[in-house]
Backbone as CSV, one residue per row, in Angstrom:
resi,resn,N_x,N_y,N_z,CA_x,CA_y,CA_z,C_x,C_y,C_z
1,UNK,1.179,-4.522,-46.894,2.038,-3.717,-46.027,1.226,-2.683,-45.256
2,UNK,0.242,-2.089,-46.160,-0.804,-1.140,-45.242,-1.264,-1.836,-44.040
3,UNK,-1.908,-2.925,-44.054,-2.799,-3.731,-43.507,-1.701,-4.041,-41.927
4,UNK,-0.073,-4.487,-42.390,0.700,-4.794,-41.226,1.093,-3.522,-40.428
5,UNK,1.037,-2.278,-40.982,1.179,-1.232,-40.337,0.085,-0.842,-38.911
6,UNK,-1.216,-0.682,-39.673,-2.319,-0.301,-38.342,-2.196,-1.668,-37.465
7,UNK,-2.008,-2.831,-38.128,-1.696,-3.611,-36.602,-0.582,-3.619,-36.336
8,UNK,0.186,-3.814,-36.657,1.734,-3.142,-35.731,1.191,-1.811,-34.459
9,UNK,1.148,-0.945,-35.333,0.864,0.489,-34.693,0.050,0.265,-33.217
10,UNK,-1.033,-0.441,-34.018,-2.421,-0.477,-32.978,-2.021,-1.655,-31.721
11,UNK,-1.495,-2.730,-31.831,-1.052,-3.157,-30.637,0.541,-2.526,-29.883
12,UNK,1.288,-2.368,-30.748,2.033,-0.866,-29.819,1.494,0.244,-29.091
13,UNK,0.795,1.178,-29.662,-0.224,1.947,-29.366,-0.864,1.143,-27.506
14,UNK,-1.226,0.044,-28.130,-2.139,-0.322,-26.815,-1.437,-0.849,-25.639
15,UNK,0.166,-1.224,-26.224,0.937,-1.630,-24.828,1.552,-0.083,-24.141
16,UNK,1.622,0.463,-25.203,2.181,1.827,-24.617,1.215,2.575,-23.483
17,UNK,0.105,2.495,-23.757,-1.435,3.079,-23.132,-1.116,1.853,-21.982
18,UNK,-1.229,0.478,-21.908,-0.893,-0.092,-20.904,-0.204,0.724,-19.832
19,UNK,0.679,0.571,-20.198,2.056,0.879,-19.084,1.653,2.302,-18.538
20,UNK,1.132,3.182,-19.290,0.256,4.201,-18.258,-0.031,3.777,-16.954
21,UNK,-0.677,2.751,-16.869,-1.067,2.566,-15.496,-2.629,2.922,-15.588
22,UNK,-3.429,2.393,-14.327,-4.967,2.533,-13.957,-5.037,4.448,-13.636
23,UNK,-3.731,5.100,-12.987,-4.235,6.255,-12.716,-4.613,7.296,-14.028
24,UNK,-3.649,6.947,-15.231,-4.006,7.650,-16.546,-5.616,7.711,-16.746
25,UNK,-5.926,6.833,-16.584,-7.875,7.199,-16.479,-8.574,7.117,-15.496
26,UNK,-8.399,7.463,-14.679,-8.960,7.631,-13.860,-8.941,8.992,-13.276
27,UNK,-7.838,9.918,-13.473,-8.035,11.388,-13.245,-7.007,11.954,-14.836
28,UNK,-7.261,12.083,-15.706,-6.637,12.537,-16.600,-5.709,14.199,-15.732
29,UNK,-4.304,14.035,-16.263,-3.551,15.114,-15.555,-3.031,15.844,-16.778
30,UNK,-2.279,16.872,-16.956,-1.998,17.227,-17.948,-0.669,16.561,-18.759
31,UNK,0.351,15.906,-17.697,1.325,15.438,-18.367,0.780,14.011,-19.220
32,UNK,-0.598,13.025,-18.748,-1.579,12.642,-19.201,-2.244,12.583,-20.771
33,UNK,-2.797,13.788,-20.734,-3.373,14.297,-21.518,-2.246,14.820,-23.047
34,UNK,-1.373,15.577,-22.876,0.045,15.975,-23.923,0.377,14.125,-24.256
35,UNK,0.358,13.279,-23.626,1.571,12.371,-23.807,0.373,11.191,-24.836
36,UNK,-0.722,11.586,-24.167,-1.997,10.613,-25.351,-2.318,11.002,-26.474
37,UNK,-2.035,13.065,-26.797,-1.962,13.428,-27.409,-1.186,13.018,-28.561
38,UNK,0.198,13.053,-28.182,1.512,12.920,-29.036,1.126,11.234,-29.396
39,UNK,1.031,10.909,-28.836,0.601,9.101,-28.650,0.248,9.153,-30.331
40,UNK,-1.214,9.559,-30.170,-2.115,9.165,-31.524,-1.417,9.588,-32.728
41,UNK,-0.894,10.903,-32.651,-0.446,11.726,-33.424,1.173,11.133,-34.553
42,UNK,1.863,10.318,-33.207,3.322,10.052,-33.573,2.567,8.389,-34.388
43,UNK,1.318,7.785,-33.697,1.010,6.344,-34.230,0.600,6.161,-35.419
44,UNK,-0.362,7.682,-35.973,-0.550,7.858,-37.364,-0.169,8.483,-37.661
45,UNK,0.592,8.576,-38.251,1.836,9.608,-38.914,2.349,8.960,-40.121
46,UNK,3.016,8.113,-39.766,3.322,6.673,-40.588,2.073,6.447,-41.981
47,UNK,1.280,6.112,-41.572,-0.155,5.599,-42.296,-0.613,6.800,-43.297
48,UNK,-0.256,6.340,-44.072,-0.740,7.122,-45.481,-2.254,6.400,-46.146
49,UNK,-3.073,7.185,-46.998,-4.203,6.866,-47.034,-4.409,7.253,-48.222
50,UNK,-4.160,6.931,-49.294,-3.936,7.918,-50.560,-5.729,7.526,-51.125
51,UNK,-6.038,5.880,-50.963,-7.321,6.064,-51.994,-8.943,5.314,-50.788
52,UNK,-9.728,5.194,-51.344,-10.771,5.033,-51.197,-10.918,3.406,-50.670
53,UNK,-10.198,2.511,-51.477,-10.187,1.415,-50.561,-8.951,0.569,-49.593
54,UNK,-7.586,1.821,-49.242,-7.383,1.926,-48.108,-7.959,2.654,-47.021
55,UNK,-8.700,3.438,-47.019,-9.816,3.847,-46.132,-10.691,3.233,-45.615
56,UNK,-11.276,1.885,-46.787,-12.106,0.682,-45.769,-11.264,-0.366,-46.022
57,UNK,-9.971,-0.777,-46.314,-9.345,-1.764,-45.848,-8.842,-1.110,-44.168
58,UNK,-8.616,0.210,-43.862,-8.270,0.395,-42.301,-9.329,0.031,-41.406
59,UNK,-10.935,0.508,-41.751,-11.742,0.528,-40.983,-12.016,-0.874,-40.720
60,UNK,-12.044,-1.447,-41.429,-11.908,-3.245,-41.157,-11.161,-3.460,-40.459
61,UNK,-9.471,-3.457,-40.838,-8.943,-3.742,-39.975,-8.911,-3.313,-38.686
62,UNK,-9.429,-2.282,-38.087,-9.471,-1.381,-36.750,-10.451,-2.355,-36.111
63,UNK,-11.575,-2.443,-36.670,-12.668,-3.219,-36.241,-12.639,-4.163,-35.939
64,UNK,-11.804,-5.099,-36.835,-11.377,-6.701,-36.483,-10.685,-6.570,-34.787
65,UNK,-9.582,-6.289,-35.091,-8.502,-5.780,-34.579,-9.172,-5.875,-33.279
66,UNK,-10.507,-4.488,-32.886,-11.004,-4.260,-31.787,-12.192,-5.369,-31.175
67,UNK,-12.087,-5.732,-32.180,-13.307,-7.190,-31.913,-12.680,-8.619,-31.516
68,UNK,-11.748,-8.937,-32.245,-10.233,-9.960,-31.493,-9.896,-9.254,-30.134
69,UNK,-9.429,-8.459,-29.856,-9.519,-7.434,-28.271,-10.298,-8.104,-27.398
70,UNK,-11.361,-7.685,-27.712,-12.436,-7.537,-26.783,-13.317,-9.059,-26.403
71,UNK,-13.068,-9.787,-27.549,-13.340,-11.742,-27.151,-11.995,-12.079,-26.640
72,UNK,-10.871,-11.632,-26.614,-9.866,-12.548,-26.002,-9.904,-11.500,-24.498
73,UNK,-10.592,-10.807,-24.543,-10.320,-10.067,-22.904,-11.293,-11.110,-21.690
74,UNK,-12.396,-12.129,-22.949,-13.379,-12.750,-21.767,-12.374,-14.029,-21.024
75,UNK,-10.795,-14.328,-21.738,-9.752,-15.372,-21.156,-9.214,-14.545,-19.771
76,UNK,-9.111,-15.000,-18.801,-8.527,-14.621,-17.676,-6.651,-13.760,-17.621
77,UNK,-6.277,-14.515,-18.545,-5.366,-14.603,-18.557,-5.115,-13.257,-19.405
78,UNK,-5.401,-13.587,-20.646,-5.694,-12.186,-21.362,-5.991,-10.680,-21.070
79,UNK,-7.221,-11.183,-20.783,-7.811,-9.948,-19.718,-6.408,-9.439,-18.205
80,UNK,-5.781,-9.887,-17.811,-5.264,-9.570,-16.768,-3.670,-9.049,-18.110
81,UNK,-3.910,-9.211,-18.682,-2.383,-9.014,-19.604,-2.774,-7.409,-19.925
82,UNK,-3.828,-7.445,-20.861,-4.624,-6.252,-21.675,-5.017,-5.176,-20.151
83,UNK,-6.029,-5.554,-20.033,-6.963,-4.601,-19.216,-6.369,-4.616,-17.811
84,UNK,-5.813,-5.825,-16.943,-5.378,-5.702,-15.802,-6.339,-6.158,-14.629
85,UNK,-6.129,-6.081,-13.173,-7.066,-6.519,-12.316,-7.199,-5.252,-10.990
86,UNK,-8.239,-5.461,-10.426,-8.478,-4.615,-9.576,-7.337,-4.533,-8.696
87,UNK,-7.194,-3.579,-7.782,-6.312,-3.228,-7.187,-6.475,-2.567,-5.785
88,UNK,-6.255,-3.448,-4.765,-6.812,-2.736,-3.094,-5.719,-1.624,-2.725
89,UNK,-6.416,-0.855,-2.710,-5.605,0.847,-2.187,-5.292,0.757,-0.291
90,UNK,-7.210,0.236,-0.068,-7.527,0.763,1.368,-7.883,-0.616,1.935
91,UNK,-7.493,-1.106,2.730,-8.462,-2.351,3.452,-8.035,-2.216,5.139
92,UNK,-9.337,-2.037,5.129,-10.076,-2.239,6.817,-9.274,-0.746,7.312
93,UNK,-9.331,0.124,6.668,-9.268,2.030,6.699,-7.474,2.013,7.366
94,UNK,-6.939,1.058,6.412,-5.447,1.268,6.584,-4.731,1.276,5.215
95,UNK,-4.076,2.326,4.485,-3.640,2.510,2.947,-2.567,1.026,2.782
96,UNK,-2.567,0.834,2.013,-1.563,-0.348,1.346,-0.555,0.578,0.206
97,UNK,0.738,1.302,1.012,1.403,1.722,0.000,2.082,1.590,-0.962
98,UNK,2.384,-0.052,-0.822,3.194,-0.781,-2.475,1.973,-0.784,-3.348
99,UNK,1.172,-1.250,-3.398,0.019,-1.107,-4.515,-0.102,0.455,-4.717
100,UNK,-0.031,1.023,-4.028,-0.276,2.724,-5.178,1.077,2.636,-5.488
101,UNK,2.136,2.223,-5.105,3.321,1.928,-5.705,3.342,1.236,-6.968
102,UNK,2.864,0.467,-6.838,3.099,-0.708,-7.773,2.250,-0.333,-9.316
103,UNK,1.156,0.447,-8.846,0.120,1.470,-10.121,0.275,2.807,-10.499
104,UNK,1.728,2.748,-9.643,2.511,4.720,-10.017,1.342,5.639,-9.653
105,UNK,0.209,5.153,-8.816,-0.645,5.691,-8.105,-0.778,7.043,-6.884
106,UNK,-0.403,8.348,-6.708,0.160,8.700,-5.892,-0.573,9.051,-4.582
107,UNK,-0.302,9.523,-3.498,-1.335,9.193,-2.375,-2.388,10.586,-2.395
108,UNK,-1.874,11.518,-3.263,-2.381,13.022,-3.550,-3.816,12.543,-4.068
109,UNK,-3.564,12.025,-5.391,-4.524,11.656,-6.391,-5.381,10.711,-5.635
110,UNK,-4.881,9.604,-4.655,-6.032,8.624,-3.885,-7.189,9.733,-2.930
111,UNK,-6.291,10.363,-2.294,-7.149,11.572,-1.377,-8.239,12.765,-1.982
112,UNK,-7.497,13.141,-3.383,-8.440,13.453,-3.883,-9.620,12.838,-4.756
113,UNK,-9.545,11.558,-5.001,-10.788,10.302,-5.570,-11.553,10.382,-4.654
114,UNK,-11.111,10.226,-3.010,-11.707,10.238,-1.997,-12.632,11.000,-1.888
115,UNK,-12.358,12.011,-1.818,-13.259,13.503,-1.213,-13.868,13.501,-2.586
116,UNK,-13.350,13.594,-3.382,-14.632,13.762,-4.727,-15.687,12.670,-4.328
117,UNK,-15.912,11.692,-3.769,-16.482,11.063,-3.412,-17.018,11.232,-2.312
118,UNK,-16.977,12.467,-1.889,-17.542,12.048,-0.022,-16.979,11.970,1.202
119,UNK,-15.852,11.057,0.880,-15.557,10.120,1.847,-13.694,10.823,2.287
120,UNK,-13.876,11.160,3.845,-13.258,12.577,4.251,-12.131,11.366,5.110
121,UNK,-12.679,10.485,5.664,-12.334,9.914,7.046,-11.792,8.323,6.595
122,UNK,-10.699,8.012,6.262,-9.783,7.200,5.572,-10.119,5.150,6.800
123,UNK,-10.187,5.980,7.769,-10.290,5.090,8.723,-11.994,4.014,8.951
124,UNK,-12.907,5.210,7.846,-14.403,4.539,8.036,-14.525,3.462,6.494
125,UNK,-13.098,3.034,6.090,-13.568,2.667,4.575,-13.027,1.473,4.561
126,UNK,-13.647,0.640,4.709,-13.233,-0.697,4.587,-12.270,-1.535,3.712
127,UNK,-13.179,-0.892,2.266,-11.970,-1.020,0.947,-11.910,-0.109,0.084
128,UNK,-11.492,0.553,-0.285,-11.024,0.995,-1.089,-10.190,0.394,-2.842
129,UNK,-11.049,0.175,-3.616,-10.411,-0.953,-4.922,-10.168,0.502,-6.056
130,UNK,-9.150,-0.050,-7.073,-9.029,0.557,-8.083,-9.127,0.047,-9.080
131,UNK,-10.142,0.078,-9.732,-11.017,-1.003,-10.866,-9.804,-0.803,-12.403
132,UNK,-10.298,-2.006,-13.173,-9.227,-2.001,-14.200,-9.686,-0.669,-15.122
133,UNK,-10.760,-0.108,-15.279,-10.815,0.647,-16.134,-10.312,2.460,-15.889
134,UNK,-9.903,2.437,-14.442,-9.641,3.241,-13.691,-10.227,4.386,-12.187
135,UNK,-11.693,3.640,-12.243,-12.924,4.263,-11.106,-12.271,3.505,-9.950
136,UNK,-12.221,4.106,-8.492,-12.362,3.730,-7.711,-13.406,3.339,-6.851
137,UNK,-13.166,2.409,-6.361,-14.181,1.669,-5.435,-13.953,2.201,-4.373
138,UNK,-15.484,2.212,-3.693,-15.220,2.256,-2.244,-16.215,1.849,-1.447
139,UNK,-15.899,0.808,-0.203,-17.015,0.497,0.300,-17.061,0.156,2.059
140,UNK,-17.574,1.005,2.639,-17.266,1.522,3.900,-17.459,0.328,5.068
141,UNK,-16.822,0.561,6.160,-17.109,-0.579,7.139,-18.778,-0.836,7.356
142,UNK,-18.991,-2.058,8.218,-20.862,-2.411,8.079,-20.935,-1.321,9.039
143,UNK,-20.285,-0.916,10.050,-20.762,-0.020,11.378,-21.210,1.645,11.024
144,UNK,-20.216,2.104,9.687,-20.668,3.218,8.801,-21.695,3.170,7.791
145,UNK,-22.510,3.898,8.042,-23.809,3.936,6.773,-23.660,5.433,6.213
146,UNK,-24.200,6.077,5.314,-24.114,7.746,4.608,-25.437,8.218,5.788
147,UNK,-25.133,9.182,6.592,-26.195,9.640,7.284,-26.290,11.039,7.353
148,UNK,-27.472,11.700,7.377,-27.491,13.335,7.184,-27.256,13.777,9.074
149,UNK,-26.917,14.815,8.613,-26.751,15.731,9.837,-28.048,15.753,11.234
150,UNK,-29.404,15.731,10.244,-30.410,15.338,10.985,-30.098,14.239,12.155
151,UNK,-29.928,13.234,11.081,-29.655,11.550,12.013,-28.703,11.881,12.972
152,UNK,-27.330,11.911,12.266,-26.735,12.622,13.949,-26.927,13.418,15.014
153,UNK,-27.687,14.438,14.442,-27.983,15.335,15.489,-26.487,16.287,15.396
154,UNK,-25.986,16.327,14.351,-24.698,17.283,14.421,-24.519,18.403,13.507
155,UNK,-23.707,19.176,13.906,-23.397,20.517,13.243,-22.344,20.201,12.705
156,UNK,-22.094,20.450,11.166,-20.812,20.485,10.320,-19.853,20.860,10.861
157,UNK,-20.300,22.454,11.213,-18.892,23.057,11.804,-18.223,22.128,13.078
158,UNK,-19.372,21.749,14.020,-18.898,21.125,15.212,-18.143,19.569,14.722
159,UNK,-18.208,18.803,14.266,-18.005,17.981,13.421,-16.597,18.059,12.603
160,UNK,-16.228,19.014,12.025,-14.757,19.459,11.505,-14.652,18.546,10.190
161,UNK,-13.363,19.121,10.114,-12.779,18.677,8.512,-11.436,17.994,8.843
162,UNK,-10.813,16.951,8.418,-9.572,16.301,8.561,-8.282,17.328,7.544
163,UNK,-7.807,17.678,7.911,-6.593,18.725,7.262,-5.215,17.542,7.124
164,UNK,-5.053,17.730,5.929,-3.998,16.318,5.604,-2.507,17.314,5.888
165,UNK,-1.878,16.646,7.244,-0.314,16.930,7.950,0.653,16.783,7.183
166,UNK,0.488,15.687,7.327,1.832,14.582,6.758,1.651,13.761,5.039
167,UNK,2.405,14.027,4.110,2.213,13.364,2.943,3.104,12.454,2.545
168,UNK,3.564,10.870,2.694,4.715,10.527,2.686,5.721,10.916,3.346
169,UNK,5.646,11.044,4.344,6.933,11.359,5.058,6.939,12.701,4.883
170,UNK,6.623,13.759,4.541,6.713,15.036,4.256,5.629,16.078,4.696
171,UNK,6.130,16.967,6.088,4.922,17.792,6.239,4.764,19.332,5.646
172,UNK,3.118,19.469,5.840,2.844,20.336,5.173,2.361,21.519,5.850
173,UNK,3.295,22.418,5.602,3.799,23.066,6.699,2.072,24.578,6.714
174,UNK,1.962,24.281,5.364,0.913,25.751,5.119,-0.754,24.916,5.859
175,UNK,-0.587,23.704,5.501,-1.651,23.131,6.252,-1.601,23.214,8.138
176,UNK,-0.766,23.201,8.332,-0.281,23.314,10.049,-0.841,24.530,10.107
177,UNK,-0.582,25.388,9.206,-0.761,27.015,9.880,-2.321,26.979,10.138
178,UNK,-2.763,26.187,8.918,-4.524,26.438,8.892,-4.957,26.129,10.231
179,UNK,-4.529,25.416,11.304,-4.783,24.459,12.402,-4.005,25.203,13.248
180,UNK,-3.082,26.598,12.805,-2.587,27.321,14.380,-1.426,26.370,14.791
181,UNK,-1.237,25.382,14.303,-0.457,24.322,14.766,0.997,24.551,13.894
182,UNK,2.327,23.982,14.639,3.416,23.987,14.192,4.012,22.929,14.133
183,UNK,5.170,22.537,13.416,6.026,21.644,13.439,6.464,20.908,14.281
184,UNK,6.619,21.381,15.903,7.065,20.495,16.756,6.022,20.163,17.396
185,UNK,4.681,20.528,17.113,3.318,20.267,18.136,3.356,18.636,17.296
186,UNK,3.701,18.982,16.042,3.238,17.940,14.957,4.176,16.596,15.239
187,UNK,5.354,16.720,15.372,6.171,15.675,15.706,5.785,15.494,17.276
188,UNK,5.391,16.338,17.927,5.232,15.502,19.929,4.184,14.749,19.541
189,UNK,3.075,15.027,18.872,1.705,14.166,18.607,2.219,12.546,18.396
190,UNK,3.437,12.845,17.076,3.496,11.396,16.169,4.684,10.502,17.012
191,UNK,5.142,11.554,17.891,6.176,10.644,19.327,4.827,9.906,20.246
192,UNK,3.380,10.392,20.626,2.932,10.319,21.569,2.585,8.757,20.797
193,UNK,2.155,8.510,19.598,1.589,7.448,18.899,2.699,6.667,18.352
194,UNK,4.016,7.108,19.194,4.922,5.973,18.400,5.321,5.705,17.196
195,UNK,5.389,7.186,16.760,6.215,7.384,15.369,7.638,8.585,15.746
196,UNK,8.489,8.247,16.246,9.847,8.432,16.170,9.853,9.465,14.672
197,UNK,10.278,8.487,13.605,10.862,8.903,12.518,9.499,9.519,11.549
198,UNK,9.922,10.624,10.886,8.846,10.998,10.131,9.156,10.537,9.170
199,UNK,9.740,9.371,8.686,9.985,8.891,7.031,8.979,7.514,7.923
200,UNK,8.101,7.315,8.789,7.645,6.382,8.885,6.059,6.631,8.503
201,UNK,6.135,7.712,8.779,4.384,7.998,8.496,4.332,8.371,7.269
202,UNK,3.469,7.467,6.790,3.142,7.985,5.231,2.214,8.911,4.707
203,UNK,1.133,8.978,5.953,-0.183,9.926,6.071,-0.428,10.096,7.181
204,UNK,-1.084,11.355,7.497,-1.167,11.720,8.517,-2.533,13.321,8.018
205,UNK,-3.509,13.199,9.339,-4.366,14.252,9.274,-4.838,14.949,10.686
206,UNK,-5.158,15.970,10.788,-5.958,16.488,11.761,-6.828,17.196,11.912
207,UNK,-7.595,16.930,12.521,-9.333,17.016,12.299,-8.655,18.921,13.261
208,UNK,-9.506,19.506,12.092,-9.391,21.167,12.586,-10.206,21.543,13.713
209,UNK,-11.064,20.943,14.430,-11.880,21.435,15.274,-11.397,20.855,16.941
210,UNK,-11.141,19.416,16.599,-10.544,19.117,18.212,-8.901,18.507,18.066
211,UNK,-8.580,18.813,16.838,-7.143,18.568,16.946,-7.020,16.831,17.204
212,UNK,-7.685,16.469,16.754,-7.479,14.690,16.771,-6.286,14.553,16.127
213,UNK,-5.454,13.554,15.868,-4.287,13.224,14.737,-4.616,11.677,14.344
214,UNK,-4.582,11.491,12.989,-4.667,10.166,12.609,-3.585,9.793,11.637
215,UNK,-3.038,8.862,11.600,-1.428,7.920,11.239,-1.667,7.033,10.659
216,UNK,-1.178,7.086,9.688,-1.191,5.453,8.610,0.337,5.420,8.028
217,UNK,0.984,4.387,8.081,2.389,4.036,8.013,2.357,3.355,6.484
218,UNK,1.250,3.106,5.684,0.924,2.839,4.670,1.303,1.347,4.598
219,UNK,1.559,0.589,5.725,1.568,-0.844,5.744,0.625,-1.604,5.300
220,UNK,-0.676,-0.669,5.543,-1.763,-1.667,5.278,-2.435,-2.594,6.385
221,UNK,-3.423,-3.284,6.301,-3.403,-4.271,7.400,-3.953,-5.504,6.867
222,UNK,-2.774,-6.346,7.443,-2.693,-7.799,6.833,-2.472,-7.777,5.651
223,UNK,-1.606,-6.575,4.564,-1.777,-6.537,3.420,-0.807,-7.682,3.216
């Protein structure tokens, strides 16, 4: 009965951690962090340990347990059950918003993977993947290479920063101020590019220095 408990537990345990989703590791958040907490806590609770050789009848079983895991993850099939498959966020620098849908992925958390990474300008990234273990990929069009300021011949400041407008359909009104810019400058822009409705733009940015605007409807392309 000991022995059916940690595997009971331990493959519950691991479908529950499933259904997290790829973003649970990939930026640990705090509602995250409390809920993996309680996780371990509520999974051994149960499991009593009174002598010396239920202590290495568990460690066996944990071990087995994790060693059956980890040879049935090399089956395709398996592996896509357990661990899961990569996941395109970005292709050809246009967001695919049912897949961050579909990974309870939110577009906050993609933007900030981004910039922790570098990578400011949504439109220079060819793909964008979200690996099963939770790292994002990213790998820029052939026409973009990483180049220093030297190579360009440019000044940061002159150069600017993209200030994110629009978040899902929702603007952000303290970001406008940063840009001097207001609400209706913001909607004539997304009329001039043929966005009518603001429940159509899913993202939206503007570069602080020449006031560029860039639009992604989160369709994707060719997704």
């Amino acid at each position: 009965m000991f022995i059916v408990e940690i595997i009971v537990l331990f493959l519950l345990t691991l479908f529950i951690i499933r259904m997290f989703g790829h973003s649970a590791f990939s930026q640990i958040t705090p509602h995250d962090l409390v809920a993996v907490f309680f996780l371990v806590i509520i999974a051994t609770a149960p499991i009593e340990i009174n002598t010396l050789l239920q202590s290495i009848l568990g460690v066996i079983t944990v071990g087995v347990l994790h060693y059956s895991m980890a040879r049935l993850s090399l089956l395709r099939k398996f592996h896509h059950l357990v661990v899961g498959e990569p996941v395109i966020f970005i292709k050809h620098g246009k967001i695919i918003k049912s897949n961050l849908k579909k990974n309870r992925y939110s577009l906050i958390e993609l933007l900030s993977s981004l910039r922790s990474k570098g990578y400011l300008d949504i439109k220079n990234i060819q793909y964008a993947i979200l690996e099963p273990f939770g790292d994002l990929s990213v790998v820029l069009k052939e026409d973009v290479h990483p180049v220093t300021r030297k190579d360009l011949n440019v000044d940061v400041e002159k150069a600017g920063f993209p200030i994110t407008v629009v978040v899902e359909g929702i603007i952000q009104h303290e970001n406008l101020k940063l840009l001097y810019r207001d609400e209706r400058w913001l909607r004539s822009q997304l009329n001039e590019k043929g966005y009518k409705k603001l429940e159509d733009v899913f993202f939206a940015t503007v570069w602080d220095k020449n006031h560029q605007v860039m639009v992604d409807d989160g369709k994707g392309y060719n997704a």
